[in-house]
C-alpha positions as a Markdown table, in Angstrom:
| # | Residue | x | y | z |
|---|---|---|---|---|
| 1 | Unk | 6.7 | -21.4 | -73.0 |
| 2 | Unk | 5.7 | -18.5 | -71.0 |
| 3 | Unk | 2.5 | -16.8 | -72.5 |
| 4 | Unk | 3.1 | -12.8 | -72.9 |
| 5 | Unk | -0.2 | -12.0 | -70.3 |
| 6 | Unk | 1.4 | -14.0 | -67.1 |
| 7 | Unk | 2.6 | -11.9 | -65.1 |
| 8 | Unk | 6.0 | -12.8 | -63.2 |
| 9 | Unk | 8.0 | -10.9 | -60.5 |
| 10 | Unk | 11.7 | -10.5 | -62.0 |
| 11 | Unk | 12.4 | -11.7 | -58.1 |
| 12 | Unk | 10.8 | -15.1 | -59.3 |
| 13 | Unk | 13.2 | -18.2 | -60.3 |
| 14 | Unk | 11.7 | -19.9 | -62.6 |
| 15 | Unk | 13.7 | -23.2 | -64.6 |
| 16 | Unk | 14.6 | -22.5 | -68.5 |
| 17 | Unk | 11.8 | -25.3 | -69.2 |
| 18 | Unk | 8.7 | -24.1 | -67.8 |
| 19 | Unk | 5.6 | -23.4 | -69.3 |
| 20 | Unk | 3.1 | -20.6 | -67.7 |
| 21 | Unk | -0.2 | -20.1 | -69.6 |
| 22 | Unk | -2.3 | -17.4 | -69.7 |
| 23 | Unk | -3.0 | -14.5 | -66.4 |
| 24 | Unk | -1.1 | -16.6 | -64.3 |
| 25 | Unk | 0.3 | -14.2 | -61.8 |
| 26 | Unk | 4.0 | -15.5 | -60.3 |
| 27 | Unk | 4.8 | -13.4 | -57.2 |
| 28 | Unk | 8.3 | -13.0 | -55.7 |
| 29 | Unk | 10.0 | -15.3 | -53.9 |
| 30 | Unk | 8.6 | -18.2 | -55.9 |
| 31 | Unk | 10.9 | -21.0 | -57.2 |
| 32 | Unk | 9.9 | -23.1 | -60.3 |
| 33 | Unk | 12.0 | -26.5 | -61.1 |
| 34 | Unk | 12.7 | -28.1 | -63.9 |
| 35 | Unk | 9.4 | -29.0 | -66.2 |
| 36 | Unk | 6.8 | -27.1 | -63.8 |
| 37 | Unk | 3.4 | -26.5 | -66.3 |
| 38 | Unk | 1.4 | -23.9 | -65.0 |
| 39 | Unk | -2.1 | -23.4 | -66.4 |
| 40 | Unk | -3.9 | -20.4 | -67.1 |
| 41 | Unk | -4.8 | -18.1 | -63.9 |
| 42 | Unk | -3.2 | -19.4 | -61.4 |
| 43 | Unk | -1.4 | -17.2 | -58.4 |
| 44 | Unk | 1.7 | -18.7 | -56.9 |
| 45 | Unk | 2.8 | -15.9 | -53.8 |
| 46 | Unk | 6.0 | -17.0 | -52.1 |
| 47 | Unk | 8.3 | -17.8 | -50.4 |
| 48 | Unk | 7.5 | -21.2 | -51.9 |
| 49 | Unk | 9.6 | -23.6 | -53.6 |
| 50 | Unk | 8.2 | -26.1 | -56.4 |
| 51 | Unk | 10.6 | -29.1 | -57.7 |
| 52 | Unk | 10.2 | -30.6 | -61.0 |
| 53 | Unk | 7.5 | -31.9 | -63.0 |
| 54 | Unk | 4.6 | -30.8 | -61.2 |
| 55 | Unk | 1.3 | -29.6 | -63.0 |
| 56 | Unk | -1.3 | -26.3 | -61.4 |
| 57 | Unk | -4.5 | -26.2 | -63.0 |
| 58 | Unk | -6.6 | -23.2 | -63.3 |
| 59 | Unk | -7.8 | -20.7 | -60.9 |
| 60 | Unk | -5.6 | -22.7 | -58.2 |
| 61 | Unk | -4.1 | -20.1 | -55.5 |
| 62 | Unk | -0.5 | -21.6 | -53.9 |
| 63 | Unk | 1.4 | -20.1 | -51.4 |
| 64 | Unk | -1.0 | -17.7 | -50.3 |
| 65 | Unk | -0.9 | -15.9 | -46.7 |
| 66 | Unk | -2.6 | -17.9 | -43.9 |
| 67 | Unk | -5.8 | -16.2 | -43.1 |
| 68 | Unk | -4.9 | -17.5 | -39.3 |
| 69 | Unk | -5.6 | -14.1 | -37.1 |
| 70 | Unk | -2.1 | -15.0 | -35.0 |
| 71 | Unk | 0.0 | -14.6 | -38.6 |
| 72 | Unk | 1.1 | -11.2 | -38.4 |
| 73 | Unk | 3.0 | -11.2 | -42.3 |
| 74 | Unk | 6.6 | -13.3 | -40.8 |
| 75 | Unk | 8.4 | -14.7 | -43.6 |
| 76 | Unk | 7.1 | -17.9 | -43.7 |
| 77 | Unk | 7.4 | -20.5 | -46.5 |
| 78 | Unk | 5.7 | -23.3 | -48.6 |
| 79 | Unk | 8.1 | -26.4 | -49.5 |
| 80 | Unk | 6.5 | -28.8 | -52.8 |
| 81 | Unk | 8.0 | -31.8 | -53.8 |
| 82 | Unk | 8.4 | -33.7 | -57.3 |
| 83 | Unk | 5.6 | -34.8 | -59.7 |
| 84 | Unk | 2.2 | -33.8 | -57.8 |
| 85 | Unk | -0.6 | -32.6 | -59.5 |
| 86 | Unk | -2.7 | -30.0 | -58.3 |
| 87 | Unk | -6.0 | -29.5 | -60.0 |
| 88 | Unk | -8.5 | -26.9 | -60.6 |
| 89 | Unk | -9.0 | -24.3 | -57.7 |
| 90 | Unk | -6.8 | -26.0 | -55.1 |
| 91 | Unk | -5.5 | -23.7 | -52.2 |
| 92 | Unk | -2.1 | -24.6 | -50.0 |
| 93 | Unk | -1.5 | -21.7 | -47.4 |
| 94 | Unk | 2.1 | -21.3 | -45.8 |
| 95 | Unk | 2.7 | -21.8 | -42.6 |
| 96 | Unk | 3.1 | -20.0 | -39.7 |
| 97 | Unk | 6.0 | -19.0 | -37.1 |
| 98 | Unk | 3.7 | -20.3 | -34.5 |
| 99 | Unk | 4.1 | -24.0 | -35.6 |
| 100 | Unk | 7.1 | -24.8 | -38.0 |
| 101 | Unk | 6.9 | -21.7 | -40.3 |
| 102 | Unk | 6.3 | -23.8 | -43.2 |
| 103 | Unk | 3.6 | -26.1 | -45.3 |
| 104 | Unk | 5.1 | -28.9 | -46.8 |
| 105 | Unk | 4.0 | -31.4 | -49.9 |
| 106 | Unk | 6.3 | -34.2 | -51.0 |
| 107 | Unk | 6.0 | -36.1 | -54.0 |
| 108 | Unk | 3.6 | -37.8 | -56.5 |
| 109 | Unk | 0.5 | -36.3 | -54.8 |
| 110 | Unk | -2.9 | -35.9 | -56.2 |
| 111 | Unk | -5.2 | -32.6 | -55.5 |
| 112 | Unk | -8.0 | -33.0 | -56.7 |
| 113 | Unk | -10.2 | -29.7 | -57.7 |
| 114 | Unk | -10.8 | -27.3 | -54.7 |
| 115 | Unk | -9.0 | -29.5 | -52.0 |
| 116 | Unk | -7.7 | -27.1 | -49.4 |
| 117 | Unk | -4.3 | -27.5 | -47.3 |
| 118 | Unk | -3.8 | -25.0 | -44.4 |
| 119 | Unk | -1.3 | -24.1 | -43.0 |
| 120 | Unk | 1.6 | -25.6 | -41.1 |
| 121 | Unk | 0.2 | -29.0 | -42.9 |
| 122 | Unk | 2.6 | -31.8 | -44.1 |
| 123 | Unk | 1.6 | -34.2 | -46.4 |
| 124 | Unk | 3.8 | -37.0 | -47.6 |
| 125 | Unk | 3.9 | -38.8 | -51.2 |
| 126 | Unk | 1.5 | -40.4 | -52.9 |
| 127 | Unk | -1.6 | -39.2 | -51.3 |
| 128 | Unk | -5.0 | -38.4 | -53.3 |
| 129 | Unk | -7.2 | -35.1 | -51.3 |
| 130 | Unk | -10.1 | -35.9 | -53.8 |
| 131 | Unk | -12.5 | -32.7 | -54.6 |
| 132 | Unk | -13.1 | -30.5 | -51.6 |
| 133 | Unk | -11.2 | -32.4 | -49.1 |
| 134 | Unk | -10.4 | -29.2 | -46.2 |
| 135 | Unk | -7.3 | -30.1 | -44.0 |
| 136 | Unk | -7.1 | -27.6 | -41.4 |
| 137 | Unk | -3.7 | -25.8 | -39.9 |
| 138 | Unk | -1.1 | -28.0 | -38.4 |
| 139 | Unk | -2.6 | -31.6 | -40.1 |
| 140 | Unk | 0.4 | -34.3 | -40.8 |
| 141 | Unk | -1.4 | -36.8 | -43.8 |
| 142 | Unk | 1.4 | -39.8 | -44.3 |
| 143 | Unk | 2.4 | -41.5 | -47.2 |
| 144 | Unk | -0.1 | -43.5 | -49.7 |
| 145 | Unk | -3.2 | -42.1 | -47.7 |
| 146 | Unk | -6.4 | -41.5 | -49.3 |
| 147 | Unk | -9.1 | -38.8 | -48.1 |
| 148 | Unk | -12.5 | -39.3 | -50.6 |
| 149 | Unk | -14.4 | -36.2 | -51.4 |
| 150 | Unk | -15.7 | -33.7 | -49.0 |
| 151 | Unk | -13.7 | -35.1 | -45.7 |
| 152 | Unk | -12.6 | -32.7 | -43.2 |
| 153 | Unk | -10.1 | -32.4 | -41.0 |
| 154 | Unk | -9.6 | -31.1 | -38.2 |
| 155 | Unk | -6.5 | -29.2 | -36.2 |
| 156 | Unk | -3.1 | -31.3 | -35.0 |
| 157 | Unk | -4.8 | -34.5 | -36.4 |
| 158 | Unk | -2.6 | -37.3 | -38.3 |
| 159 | Unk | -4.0 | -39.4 | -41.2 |
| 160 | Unk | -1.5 | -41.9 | -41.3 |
| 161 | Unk | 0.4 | -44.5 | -43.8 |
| 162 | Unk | -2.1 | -45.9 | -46.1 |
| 163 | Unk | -5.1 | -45.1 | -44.3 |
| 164 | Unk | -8.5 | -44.2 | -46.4 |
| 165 | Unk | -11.5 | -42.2 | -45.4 |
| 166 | Unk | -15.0 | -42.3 | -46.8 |
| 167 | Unk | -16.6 | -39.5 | -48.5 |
| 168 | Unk | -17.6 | -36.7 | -46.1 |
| 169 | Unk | -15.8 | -37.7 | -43.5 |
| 170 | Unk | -15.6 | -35.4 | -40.2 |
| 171 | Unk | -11.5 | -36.0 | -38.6 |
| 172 | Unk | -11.0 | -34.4 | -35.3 |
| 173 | Unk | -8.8 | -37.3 | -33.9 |
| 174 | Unk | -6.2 | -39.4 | -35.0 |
| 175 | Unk | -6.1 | -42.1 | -38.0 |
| 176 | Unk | -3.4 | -45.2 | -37.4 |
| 177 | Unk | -1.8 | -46.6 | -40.0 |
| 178 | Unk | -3.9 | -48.7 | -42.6 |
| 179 | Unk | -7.1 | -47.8 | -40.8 |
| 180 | Unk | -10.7 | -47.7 | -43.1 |
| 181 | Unk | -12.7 | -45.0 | -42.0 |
| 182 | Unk | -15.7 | -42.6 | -42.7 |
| 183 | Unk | -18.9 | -40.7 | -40.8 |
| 184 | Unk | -19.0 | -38.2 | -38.9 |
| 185 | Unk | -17.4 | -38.7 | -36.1 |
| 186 | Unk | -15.1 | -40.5 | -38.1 |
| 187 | Unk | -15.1 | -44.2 | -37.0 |
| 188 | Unk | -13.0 | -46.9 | -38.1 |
| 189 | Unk | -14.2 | -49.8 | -40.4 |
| 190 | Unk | -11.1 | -52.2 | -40.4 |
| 191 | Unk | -8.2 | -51.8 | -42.5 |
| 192 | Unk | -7.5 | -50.9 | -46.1 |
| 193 | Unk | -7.3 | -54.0 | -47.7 |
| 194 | Unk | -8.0 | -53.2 | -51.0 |
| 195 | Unk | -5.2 | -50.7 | -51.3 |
| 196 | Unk | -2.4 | -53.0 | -49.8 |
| 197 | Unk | -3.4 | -55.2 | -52.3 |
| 198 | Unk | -2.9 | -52.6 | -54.7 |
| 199 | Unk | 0.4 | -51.4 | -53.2 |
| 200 | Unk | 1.7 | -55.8 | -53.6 |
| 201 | Unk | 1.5 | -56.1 | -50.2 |
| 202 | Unk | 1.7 | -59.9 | -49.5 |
| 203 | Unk | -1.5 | -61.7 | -48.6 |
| 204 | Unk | 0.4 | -62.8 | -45.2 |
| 205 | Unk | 1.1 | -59.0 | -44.4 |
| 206 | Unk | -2.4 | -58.1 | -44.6 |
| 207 | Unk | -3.6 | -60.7 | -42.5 |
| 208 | Unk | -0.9 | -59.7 | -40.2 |
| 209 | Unk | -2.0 | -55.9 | -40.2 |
| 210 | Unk | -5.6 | -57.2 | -40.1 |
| 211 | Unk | -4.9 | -59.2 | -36.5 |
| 212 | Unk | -3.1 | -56.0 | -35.3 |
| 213 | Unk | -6.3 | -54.1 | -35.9 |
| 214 | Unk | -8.3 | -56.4 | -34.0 |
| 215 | Unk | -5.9 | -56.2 | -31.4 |
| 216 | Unk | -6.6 | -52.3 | -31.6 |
| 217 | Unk | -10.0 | -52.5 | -31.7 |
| 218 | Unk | -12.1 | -55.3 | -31.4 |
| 219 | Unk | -10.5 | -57.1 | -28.5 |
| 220 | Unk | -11.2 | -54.6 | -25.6 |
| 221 | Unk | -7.4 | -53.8 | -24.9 |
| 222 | Unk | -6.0 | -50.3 | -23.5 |
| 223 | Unk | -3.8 | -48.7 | -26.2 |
| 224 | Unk | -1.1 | -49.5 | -23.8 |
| 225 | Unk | -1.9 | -52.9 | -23.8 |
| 226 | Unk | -2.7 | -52.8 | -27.2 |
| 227 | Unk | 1.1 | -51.6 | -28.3 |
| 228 | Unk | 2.5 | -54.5 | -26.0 |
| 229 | Unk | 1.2 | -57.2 | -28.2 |
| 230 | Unk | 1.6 | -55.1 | -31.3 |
| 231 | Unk | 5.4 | -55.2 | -30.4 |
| 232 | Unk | 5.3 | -58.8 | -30.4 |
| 233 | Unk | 4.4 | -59.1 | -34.1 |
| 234 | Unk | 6.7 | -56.6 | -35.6 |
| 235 | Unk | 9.4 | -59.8 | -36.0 |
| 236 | Unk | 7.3 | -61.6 | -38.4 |
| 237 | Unk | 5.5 | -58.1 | -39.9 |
| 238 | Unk | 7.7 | -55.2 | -40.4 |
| 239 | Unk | 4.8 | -53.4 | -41.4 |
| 240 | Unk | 3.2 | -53.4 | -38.1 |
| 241 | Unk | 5.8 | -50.7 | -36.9 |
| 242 | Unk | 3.9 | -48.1 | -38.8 |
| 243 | Unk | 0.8 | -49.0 | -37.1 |
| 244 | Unk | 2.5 | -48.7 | -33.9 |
| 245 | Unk | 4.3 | -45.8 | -34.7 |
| 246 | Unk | 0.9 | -43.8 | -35.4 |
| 247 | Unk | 0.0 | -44.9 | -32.1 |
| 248 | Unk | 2.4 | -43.9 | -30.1 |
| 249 | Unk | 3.0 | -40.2 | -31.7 |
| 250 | Unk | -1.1 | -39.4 | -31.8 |
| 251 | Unk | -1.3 | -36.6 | -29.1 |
| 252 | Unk | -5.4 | -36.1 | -30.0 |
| 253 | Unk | -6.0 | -39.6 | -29.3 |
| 254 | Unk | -7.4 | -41.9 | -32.0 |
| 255 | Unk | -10.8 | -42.7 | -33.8 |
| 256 | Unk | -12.9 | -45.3 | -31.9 |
C-alpha cells in the first residue's frame, strides 16, 4: 500500500494499513494511524500526529514550519484528529512556542482545495474551510462551523459553534455561536437556521437561539446587558450557553 517512489523517513510511524501514493515525501517525526490514504505528492513534516481514517489529496503540504518571523525552529507540533479530509493543496502550519506550541484539527473535518490553517489554530469537528478559506495564526473555529470560499480570518479571532460565513468574507473580530455572517467587515445576518435544521435541532430551539440573537443585536442592549437576559433563557434552552459562552471568552470583541 505504499507506492515504491514515496519517500518516508525510517523515523516516521506509519500504521500497517496505510496507503501512500506516488512522490509523497513523509518526513520524521510524523505519525500515521490506522487507515490514513495519502495521495500522490503530498509532504507531511513533523512533529505531527494523524489518527485514523483521514484522506490528503495531492500537492497538500501538512505540518510544515510556520513562516511566522518569531519561530526560530523549537520543536513544535501539529495534532489531527479522526476522519477529516483534506483536499487538494491544503496547508496546516504547526504552531509556535509563542502561543501553545501546537495546531490542532479534531474530527470529521472538511478542507476543501487550497484552504490554509496557520499556526497555533484549533479547529473543532465537523467544520467545512471551503476552497481558499485563509485562517491566520492563533484562530479557534468551533464545532459544526462553516467558512464559504475565499473568507479570511484574521489573528486571535473565534468562529464559534455552528456559525456560517458568506463567501469572501473579511473576519477580524469575533463570531458567537450560531451567528450568519459575510462582507467585509464581516457583519452579522441573523442566525444559521438552515443548518440547525440540518443538525435536528428542534423548531422551539431555534426560535429560542433566534430571540437570543435579537437580544444581541437588534434590541440596543450592552453585551453586559445582553448576557444578563441571555442567562435567563438557558433553563428552557440549553443551547443558549454556547452563545453566551462565545460571548463572554471573545477578547477581540464581536462582529456588529
Amino acid at each position: 500500500m505504499i507506492h515504491p517512489t514515496a519517500i518516508i523517513d525510517p523515523q516516521a510511524s506509519i500504521a500497517e494499513n496505510v496507503s501512500v501514493g506516488p512522490y509523497s515525501v513523509i518526513g520524521p517525526d510524523v505519525i500515521i494511524g490506522a487507515g490514513c490514504k495519502i495521495h500522490a505528492h503530498v509532504i507531511l513534516k513533523g512533529p505531527t500526529k494523524l489518527g485514523e481514517d483521514n484522506e490528503i489529496y495531492q500537492f497538500s503540504s501538512v505540518g510544515e514550519d510556520t513562516p511566522d518571523l518569531k519561530y526560530n525552529g523549537e520543536p513544535t507540533e501539529l495534532i489531527i484528529g479522526d476522519r477529516n479530509i483534506i483536499r487538494e493543496g491544503v496547508t496546516i502550519h504547526r504552531g509556535t512556542v509563542q502561543d501553545k506550541g501546537y495546531t490542532k484539527i479534531g474530527n470529521d473535518n472538511l478542507f476543501m482545495a487550497y484552504a490554509h490553517i496557520g499556526h497555533d489554530s484549533v479547529v473543532g469537528n465537523h467544520t467545512i474551510l471551503v476552497n481558499n478559506v485563509a485562517l491566520a495564526g492563533h484562530v479557534d473555529v468551533a464545532d459544526w462551523a462553516i467558512l464559504s470560499g475565499y473568507t479570511l480570518v484574521h489573528q486571535h479571532c473565534k468562529i464559534g459553534e455552528h456559525a456560517f460565513l458568506g463567501f469572501g468574507s473579511s473576519v477580524s473580530k469575533d463570531v458567537p455561536a450560531f451567528v450568519m455572517a459575510n462582507g467585509n467587515p464581516c457583519q452579522p445576518f441573523g442566525i444559521n437556521t438552515e443548518g440547525l435544521k440540518r443538525r435536528d435541532f428542534s423548531k422551539q430551539t431555534i426560535s429560542q437561539i433566534r430571540r437570543a440573537y435579537k437580544i444581541v443585536y437588534r434590541q440596543g442592549h450592552t453585551l453586559d446587558e445582553a448576557l444578563a437576559l441571555l442567562h435567563e433563557m438557558v433553563d428552557d434552552c440549553s443551547a443558549i450557553q454556547l452563545m453566551i459562552d462565545t460571548l463572554k471568552s471573545s477578547t477581540r470583541g464581536i462582529i456588529r
